[in-house]
C-alpha positions in Angstrom: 18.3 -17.0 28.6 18.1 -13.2 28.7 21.5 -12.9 28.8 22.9 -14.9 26.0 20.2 -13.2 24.0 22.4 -10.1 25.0 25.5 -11.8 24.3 24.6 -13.1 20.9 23.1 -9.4 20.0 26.2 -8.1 21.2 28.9 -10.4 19.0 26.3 -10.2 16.2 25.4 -6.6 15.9 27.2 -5.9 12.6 24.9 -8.8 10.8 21.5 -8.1 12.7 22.1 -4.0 11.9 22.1 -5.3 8.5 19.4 -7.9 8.4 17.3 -4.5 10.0 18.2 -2.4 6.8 16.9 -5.8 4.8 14.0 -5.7 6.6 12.9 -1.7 6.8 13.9 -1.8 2.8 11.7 -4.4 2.0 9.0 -2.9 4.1 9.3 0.6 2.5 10.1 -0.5 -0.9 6.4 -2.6 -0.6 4.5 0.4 1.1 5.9 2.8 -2.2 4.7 0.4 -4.5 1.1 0.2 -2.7 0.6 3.3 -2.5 2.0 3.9 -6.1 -0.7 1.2 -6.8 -3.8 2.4 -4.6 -3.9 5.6 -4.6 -4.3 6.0 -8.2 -6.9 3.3 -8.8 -8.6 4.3 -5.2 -9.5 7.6 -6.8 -10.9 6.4 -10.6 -12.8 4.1 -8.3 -14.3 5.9 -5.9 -15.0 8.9 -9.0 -16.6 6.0 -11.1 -18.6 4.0 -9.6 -19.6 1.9 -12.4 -15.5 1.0 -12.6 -15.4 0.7 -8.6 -16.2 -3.1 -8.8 -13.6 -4.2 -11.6 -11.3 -2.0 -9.6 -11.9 -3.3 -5.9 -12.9 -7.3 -6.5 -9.6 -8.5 -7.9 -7.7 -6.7 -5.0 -10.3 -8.4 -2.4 -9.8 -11.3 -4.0 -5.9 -11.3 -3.3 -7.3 -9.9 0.9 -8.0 -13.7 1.5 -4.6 -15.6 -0.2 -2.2 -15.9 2.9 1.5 -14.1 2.4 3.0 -17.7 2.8 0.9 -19.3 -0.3 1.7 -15.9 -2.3 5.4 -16.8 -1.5 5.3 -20.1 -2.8 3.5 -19.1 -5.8 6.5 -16.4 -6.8 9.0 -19.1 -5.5 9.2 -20.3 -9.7 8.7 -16.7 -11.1 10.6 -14.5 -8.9 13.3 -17.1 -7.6 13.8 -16.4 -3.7 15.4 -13.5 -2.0 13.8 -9.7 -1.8 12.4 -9.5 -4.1 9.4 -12.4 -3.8 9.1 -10.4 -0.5 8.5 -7.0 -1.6 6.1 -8.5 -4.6 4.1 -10.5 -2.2 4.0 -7.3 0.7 2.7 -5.3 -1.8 0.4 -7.8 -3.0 -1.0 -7.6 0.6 -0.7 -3.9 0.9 -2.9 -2.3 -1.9 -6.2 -3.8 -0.8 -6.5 -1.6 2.5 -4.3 1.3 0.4 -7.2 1.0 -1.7 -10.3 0.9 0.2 -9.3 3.9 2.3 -8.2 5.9 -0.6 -12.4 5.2 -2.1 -13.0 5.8 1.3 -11.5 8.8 1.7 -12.4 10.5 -1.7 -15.8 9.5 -1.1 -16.2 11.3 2.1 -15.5 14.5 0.9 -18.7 16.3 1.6 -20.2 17.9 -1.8 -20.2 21.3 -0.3 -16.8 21.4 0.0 -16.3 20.9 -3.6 -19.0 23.0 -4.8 -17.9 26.2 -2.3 -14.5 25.5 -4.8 -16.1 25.3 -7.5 -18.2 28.3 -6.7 -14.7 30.1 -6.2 -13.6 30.0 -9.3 -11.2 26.7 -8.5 -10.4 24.5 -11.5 -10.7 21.0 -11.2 -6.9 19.9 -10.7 -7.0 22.7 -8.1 -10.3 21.4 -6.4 -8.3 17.9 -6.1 -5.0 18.9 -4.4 -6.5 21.6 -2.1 -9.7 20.0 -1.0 -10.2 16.4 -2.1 -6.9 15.1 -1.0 -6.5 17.0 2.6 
């Protein structure tokens, strides 16, 4: 069995080195737009709390759909193909993109922000030297 596994990689390596680059594209292509996605809406959620909940619940909500059912559903919007794929990976990837990122922000400790502050550091600078590290 091993060995006409070998074989068939061997005869076929032109069309599985390109089913690879499908595959990693997909993958990446889904992990940009979640984090495109996430980050942004992770950080007005975890400053806002009050906007936390609309933010988070429809995104927890999508957590418990299964990648196969989100595939059929774009099946009649998105046709078949890449696509679907990336829609429905990224679909499945902002929820934990999400939570982390609220996570994250939120466990900044105060003292951090106020020695910033205290510093002289503006906001913007307060968010790309200390929040996000």
């Amino acid at each position: 069995m091993w060995a006409k596994m070998l074989e068939y990689i061997l005869t076929h390596r032109a069309a599985l080195l390109a089913q690879i680059g499908t595959h990693l594209w997909i993958s990446l292509a889904a992990l940009a737009a979640a984090v495109l996605i996430g980050v942004p809406c992770g950080y007005l959620a975890a400053d806002s709390p009050g906007i936390e909940k609309w933010i988070s619940a429809p995104f927890h909500v999508l957590r418990v759909i299964p990648s196969l059912a989100i595939l059929v559903l774009l099946i009649p919007v998105a046709g078949t193909g890449a696509l679907p794929a990336v829609i429905a990976l990224t679909i499945l990837a902002v929820p934990p993109v999400l939570l982390n990122t609220i996570v994250g922000f939120r466990d900044v400790l105060p003292f951090m922000t106020e020695s910033a502050a205290g510093m002289g550091m503006t906001d913007k600078e307060i968010l790309w030297k200390v929040r996000i590290p």
